[in-house]
mmCIF file of the N, C-alpha and C atoms, coordinates in Angstrom:
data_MODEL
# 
_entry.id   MODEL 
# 
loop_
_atom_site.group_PDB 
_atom_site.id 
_atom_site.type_symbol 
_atom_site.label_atom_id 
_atom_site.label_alt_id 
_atom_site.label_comp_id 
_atom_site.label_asym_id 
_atom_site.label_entity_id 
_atom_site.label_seq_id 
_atom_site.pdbx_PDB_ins_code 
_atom_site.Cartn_x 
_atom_site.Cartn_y 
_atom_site.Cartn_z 
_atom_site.occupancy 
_atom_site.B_iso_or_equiv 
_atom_site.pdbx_formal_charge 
_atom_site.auth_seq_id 
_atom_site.auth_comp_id 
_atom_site.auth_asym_id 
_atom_site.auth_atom_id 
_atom_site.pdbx_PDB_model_num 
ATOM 1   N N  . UNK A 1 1  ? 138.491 127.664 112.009 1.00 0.00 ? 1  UNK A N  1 
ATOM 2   C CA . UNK A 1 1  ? 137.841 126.639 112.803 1.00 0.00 ? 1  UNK A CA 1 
ATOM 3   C C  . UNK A 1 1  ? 136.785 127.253 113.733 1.00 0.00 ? 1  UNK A C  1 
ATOM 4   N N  . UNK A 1 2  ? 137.053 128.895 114.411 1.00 0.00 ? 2  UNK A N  1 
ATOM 5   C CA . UNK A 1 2  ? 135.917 129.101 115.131 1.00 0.00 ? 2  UNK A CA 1 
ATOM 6   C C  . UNK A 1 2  ? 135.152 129.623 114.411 1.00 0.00 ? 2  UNK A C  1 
ATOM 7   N N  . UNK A 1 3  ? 135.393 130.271 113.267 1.00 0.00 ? 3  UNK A N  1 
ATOM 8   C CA . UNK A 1 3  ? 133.735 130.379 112.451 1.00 0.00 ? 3  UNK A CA 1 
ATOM 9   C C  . UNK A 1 3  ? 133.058 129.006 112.036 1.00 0.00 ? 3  UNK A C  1 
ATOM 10  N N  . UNK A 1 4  ? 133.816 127.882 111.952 1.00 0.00 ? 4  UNK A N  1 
ATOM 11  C CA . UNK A 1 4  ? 132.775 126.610 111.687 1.00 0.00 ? 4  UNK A CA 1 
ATOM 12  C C  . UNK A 1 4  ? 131.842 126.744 112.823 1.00 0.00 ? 4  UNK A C  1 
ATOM 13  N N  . UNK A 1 5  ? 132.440 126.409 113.823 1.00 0.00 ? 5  UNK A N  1 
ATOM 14  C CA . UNK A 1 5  ? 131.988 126.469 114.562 1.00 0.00 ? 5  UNK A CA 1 
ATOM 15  C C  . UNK A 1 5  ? 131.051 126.712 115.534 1.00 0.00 ? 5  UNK A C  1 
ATOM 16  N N  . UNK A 1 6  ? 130.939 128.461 115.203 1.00 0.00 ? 6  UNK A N  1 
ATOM 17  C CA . UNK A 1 6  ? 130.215 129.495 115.098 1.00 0.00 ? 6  UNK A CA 1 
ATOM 18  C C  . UNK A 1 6  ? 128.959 129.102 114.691 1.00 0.00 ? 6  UNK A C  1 
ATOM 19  N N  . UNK A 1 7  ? 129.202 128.915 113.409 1.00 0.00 ? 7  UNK A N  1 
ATOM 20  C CA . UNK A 1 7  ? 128.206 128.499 112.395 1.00 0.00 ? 7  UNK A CA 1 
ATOM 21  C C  . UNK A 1 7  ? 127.558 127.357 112.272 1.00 0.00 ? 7  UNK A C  1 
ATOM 22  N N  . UNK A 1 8  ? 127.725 126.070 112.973 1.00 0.00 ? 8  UNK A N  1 
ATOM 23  C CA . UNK A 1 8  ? 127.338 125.213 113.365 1.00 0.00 ? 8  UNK A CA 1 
ATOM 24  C C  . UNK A 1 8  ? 126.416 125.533 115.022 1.00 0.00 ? 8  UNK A C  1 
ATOM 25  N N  . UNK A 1 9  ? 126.639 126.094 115.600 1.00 0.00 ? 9  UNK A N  1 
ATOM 26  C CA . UNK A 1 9  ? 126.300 126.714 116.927 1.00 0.00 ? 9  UNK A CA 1 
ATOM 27  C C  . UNK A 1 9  ? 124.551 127.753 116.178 1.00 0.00 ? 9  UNK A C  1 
ATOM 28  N N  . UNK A 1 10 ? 124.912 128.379 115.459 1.00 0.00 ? 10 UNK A N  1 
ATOM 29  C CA . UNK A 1 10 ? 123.892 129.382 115.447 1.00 0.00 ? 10 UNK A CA 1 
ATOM 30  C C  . UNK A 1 10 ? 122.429 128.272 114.417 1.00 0.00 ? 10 UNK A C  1 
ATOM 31  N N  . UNK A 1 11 ? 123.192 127.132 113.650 1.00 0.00 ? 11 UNK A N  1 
ATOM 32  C CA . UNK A 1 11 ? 122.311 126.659 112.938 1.00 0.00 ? 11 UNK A CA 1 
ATOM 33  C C  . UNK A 1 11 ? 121.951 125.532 113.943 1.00 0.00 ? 11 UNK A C  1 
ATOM 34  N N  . UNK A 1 12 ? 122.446 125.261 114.692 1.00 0.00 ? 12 UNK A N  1 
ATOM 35  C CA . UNK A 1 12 ? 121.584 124.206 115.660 1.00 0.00 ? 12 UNK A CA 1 
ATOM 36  C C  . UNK A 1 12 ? 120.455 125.028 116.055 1.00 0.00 ? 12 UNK A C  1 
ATOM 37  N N  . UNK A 1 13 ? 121.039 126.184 116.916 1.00 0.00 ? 13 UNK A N  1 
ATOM 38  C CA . UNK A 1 13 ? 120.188 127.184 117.521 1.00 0.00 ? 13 UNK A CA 1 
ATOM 39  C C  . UNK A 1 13 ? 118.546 127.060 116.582 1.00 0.00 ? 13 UNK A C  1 
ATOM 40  N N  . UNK A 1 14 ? 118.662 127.118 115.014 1.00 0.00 ? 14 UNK A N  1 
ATOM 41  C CA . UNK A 1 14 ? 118.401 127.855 114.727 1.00 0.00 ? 14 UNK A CA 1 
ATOM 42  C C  . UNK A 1 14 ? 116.932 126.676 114.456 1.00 0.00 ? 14 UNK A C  1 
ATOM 43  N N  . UNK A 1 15 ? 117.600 125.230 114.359 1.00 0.00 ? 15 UNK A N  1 
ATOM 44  C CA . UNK A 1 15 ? 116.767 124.024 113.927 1.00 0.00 ? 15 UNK A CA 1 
ATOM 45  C C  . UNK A 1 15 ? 116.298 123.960 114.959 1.00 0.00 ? 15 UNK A C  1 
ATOM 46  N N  . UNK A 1 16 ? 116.587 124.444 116.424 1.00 0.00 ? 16 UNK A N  1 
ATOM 47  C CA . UNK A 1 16 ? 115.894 123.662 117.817 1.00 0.00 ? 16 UNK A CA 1 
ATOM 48  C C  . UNK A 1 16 ? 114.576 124.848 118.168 1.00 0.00 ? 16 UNK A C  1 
ATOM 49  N N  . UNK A 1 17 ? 115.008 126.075 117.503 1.00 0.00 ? 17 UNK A N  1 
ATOM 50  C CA . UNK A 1 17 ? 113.662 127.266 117.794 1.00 0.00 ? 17 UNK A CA 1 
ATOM 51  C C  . UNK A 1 17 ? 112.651 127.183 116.570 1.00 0.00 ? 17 UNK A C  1 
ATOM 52  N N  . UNK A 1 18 ? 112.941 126.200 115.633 1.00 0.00 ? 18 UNK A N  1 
ATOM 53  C CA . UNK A 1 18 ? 111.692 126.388 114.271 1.00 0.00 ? 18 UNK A CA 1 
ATOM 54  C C  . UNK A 1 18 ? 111.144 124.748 115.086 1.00 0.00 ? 18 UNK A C  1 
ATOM 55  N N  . UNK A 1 19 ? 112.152 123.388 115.681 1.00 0.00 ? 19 UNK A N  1 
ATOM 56  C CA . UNK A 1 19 ? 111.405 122.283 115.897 1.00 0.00 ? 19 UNK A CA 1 
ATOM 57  C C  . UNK A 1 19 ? 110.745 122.620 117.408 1.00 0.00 ? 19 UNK A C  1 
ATOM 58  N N  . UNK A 1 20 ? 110.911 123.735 118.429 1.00 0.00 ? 20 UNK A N  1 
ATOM 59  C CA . UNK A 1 20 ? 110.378 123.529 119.476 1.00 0.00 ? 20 UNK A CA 1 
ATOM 60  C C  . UNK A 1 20 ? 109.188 122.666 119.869 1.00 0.00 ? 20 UNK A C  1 
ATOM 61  N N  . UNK A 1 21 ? 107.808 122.686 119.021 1.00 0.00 ? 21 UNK A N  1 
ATOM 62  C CA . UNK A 1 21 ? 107.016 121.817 119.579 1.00 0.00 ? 21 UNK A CA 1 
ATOM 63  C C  . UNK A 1 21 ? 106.820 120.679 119.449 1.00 0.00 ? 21 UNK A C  1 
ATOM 64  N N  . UNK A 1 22 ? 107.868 120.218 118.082 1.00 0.00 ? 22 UNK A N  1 
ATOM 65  C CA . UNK A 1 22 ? 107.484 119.038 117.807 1.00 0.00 ? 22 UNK A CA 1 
ATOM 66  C C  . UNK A 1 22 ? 108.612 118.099 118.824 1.00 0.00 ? 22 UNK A C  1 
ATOM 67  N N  . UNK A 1 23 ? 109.771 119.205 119.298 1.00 0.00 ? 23 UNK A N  1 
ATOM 68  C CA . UNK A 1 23 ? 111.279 118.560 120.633 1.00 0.00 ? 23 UNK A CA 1 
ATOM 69  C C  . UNK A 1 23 ? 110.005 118.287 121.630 1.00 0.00 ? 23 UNK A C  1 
ATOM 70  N N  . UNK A 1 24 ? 108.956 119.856 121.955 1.00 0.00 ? 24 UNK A N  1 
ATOM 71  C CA . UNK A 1 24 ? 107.911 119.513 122.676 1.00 0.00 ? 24 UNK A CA 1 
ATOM 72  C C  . UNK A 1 24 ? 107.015 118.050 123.361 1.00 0.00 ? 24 UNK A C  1 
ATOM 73  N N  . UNK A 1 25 ? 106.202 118.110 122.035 1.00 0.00 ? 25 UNK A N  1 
ATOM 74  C CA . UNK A 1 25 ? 105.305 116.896 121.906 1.00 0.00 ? 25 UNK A CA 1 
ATOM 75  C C  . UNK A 1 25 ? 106.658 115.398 122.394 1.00 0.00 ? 25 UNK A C  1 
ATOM 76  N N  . UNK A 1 26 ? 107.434 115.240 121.482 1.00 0.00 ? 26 UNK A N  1 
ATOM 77  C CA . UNK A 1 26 ? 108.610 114.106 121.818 1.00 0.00 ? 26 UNK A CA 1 
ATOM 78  C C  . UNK A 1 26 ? 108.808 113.779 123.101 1.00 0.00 ? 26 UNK A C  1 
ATOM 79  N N  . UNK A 1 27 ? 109.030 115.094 123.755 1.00 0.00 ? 27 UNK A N  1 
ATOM 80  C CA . UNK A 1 27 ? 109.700 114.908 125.439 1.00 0.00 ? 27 UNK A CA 1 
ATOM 81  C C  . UNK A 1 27 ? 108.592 114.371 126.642 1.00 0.00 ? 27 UNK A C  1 
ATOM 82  N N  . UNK A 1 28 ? 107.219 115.208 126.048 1.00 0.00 ? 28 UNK A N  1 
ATOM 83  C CA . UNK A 1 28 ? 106.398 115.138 127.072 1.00 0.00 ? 28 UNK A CA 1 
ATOM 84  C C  . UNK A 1 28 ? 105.454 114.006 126.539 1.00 0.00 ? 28 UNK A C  1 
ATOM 85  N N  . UNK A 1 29 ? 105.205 113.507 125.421 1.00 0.00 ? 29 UNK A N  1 
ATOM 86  C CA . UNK A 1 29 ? 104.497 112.346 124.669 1.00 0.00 ? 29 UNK A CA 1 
ATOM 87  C C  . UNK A 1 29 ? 103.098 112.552 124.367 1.00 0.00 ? 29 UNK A C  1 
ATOM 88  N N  . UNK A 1 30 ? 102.866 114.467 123.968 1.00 0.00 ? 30 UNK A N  1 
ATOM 89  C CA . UNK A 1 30 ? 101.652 114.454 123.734 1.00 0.00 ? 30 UNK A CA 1 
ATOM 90  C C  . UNK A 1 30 ? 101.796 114.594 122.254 1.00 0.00 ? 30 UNK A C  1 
ATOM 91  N N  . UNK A 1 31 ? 100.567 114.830 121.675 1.00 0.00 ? 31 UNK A N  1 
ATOM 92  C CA . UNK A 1 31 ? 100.480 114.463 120.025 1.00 0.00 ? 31 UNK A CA 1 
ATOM 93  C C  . UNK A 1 31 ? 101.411 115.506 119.822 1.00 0.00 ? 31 UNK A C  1 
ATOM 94  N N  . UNK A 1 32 ? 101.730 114.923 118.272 1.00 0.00 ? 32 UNK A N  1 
ATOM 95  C CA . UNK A 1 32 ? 102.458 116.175 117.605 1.00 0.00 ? 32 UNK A CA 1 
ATOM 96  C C  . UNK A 1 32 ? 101.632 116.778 116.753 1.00 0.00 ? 32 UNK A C  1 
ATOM 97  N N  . UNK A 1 33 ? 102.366 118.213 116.653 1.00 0.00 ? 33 UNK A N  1 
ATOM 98  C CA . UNK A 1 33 ? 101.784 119.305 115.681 1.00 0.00 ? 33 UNK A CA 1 
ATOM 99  C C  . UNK A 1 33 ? 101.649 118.812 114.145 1.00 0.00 ? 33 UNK A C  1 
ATOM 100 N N  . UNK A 1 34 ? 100.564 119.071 113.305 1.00 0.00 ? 34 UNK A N  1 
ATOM 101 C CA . UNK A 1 34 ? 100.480 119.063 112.222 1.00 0.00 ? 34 UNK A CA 1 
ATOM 102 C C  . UNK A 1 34 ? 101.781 119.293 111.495 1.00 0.00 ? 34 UNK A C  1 
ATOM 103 N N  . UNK A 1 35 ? 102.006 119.177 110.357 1.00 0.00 ? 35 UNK A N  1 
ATOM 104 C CA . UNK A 1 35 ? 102.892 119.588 109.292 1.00 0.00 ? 35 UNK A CA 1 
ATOM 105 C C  . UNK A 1 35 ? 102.640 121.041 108.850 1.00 0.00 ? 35 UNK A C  1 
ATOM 106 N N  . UNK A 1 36 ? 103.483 121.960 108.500 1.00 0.00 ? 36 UNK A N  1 
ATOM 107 C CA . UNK A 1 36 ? 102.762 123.273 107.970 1.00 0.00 ? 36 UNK A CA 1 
ATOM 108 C C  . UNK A 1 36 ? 102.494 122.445 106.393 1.00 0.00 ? 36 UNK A C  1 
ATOM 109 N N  . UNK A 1 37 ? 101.628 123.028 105.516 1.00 0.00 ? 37 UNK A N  1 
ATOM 110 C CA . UNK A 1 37 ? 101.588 122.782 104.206 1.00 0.00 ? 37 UNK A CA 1 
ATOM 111 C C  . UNK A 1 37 ? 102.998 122.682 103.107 1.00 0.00 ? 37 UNK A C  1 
ATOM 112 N N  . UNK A 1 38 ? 103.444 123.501 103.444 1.00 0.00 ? 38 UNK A N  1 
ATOM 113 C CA . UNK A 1 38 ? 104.724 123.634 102.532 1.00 0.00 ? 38 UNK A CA 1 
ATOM 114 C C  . UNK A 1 38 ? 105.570 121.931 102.825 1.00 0.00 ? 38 UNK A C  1 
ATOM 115 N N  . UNK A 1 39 ? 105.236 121.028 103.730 1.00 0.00 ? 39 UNK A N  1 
ATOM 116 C CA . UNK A 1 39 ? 106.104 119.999 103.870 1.00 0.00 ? 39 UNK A CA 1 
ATOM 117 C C  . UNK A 1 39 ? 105.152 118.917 103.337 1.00 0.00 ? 39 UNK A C  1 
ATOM 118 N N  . UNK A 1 40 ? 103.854 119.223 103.368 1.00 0.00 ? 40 UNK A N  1 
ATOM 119 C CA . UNK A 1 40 ? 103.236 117.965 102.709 1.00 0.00 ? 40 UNK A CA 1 
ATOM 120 C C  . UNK A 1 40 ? 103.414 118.311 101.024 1.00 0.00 ? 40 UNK A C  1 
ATOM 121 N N  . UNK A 1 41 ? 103.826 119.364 100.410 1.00 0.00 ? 41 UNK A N  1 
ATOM 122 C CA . UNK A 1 41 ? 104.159 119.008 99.061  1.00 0.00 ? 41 UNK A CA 1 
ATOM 123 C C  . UNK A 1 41 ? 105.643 118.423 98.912  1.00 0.00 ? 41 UNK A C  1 
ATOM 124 N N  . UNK A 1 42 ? 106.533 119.108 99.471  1.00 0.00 ? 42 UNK A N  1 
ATOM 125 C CA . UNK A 1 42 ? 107.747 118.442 99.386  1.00 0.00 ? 42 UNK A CA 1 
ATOM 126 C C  . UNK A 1 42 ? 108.282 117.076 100.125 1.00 0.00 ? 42 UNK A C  1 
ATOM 127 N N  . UNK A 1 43 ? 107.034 116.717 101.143 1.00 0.00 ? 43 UNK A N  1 
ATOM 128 C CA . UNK A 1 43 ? 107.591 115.454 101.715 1.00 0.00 ? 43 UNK A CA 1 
ATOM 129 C C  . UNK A 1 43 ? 106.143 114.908 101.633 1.00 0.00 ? 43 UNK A C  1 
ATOM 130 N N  . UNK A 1 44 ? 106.267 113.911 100.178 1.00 0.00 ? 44 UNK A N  1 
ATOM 131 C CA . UNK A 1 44 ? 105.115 113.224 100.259 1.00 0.00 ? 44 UNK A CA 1 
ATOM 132 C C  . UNK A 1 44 ? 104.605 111.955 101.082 1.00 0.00 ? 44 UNK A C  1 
ATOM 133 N N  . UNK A 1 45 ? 105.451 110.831 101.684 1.00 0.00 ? 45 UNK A N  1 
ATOM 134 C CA . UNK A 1 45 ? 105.109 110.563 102.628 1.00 0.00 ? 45 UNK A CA 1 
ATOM 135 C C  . UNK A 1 45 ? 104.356 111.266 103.902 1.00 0.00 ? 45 UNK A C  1 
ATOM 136 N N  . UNK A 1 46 ? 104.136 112.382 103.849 1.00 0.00 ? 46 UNK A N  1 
ATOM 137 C CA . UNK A 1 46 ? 103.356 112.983 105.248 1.00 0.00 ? 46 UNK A CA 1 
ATOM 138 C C  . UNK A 1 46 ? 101.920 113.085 104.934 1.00 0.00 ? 46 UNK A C  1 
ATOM 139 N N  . UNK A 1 47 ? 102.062 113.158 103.373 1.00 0.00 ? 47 UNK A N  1 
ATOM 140 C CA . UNK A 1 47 ? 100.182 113.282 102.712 1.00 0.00 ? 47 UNK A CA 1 
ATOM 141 C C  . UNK A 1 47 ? 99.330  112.102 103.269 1.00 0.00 ? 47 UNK A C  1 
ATOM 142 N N  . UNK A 1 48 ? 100.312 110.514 103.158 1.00 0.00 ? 48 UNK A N  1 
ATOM 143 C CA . UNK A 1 48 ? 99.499  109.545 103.263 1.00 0.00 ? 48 UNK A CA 1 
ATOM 144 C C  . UNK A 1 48 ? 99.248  109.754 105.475 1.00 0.00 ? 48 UNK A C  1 
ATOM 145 N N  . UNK A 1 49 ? 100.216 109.931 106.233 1.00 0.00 ? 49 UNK A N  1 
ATOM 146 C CA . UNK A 1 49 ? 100.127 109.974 107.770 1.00 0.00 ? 49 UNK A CA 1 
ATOM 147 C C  . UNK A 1 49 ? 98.861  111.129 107.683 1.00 0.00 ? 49 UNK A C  1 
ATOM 148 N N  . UNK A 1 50 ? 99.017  112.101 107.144 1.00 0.00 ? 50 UNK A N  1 
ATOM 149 C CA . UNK A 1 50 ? 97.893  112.968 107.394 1.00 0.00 ? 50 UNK A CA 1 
ATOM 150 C C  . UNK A 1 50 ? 97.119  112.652 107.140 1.00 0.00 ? 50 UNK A C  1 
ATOM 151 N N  . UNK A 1 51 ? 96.758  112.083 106.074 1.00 0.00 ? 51 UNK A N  1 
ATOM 152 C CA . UNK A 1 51 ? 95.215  111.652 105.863 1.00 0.00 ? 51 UNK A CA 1 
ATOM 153 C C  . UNK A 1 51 ? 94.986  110.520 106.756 1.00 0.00 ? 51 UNK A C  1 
ATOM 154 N N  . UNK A 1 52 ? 95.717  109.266 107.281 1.00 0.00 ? 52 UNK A N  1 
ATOM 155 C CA . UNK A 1 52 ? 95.432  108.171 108.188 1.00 0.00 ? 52 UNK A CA 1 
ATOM 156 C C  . UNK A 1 52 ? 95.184  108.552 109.290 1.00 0.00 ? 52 UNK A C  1 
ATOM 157 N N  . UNK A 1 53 ? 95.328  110.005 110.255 1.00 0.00 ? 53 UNK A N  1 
ATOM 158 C CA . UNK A 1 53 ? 95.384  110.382 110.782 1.00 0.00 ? 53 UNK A CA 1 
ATOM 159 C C  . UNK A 1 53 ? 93.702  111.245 111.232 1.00 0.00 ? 53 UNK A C  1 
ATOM 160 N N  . UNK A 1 54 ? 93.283  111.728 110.236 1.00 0.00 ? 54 UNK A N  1 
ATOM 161 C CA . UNK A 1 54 ? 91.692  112.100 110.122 1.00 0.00 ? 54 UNK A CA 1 
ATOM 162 C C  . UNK A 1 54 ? 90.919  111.553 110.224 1.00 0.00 ? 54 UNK A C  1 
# 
């Protein structure tokens, strides 16, 4: 149970230091950061926001 645990602990950690600017932008209500590329092929909904967005 404390390695779940553990391991749940280090992967939060781990999602809140790769989302920092976009927790950023959220908290303080300024724009958010682009997408890196690698998410507009795998998440195609972001192709059409990015381009509405230009």
């Amino acid at each position: 149970m404390k390695r779940l645990l553990k391991f749940l602990l280090v992967i939060a950690g781990v999602f809140l230091i790769i989302h920092r600017r976009v927790i950023w932008a959220c908290v303080t209500g300024t724009e958010m950061p682009q997408p890196p590329e690698w998410h507009k092929k795998f998440i195609p909904c972001l192709n059409d926001k990015v381009e509405d967005d230009l």
